[in-house]
C-alpha positions, 0 to 999 in steps of 0.5 A: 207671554212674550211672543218672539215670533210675533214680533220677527213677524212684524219686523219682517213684514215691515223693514227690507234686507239691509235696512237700518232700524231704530228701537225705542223704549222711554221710560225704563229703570235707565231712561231712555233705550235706543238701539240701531239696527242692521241685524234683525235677529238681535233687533227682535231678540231687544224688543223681546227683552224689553217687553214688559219692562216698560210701557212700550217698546217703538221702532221707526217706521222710516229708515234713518240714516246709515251715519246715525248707525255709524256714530252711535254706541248703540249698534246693533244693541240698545244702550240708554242715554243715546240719541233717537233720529230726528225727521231730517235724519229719515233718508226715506219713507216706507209706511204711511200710518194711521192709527185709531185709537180708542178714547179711554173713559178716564186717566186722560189715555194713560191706561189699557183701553177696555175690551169694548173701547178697543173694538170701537177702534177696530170698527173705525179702522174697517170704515176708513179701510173701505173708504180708502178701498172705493177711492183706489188705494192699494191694500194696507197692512192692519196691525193691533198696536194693543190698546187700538189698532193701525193701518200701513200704507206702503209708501215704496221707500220715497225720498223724505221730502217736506212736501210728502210729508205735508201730503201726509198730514192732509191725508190724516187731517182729512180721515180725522175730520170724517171719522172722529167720534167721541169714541175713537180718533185717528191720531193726527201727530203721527205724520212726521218721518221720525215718527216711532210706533209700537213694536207688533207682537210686544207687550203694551203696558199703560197704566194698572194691568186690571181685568177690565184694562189689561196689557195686551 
């Protein structure tokens, strides 16, 4: 069941008054579906339609820039065969993320984690939450992506420069050195400013939806 509430939630949360937002769906009965977002009523009222329809549905967490919305077909809408943003196309960076996710036990992570691999996700995500704590960082957001679980640090909108992002790398490398396990890894590739996640409160859908490896 789709939970539109859920998903205003999280848009909310994430993106302030104003700011542009790309939606993302790979891998629908068109292709490719993006859409950029000022309105976010139509933005949530997208990811609502296109959950279920295929694996996931993914947003930027950074903010492209305005002339993408300028140029494209796609305002305010999603539309197949449009172009996503690119990293130096990300005017800013809002969040940091970390997301741990849950090794699965075959089809090499294209299914649904099982409920027992997920909760090795969740017990990943609350070490490095209290190791991150007992260095001075601030609070983060936590977020169930579906099959594992996110971190947010808020990064205050900083300008989308090489050497954040270098920062950020090093950030995640490190965490992945001290809490990798053959259970659980903090994925690594998610340090660039492009870089799209799941869109909270939709439906993911990797693989066989099966008892023991559900959508979610």
């Amino acid at each position: 069941m789709i939970d539109l509430e859920q998903i205003k939630k999280g848009i909310d949360t994430l993106f302030s008054d104003g700011s542009l937002v790309e939606m993302r769906v790979p891998k629908t009965s068109e292709g490719n579906v993006i859409g950029y977002f000022y309105d976010r009523d139509k933005l949530a009222a997208a990811i609502a339609n296109y959950s279920g329809k295929a694996p996931a549905v993914y947003y930027t967490l950074n903010t492209p820039s305005p002339e993408l919305y300028d140029l494209t077909s796609a305002k305010d809408r999603a539309v197949a065969g449009v172009n996503g943003c690119k990293d130096d196309q990300i005017v800013c960076r809002n969040w940091m993320l970390i997301d741990c996710d849950p090794i699965r036990q075959q089809d090499d992570q294209k299914c649904s984690a099982t409920d027992t691999e997920k909760a090795a996700a969740l017990e990943t995500l609350q070490k490095i939450h209290q190791y991150l704590a007992e260095l001075g960082w601030p609070a983060p957001i936590s977020a169930d992506s579906g099959n594992g679980y996110h971190l947010l640090y808020n990064l205050g909108g900083m300008e989308n420069m090489t050497a954040l992002t270098a920062a950020v790398k090093d950030v995640l490398d490190h965490l992945a050195q001290k809490f990798n396990t053959a259970f659980v890894k903090v994925d690594t590739s998610v340090h660039n400013p492009s870089r799209i996640t799941k869109a909270y409160g939709s439906l993911a859908g990797k693989g066989e939806n099966t008892a023991d490896r559900p959508y979610r």
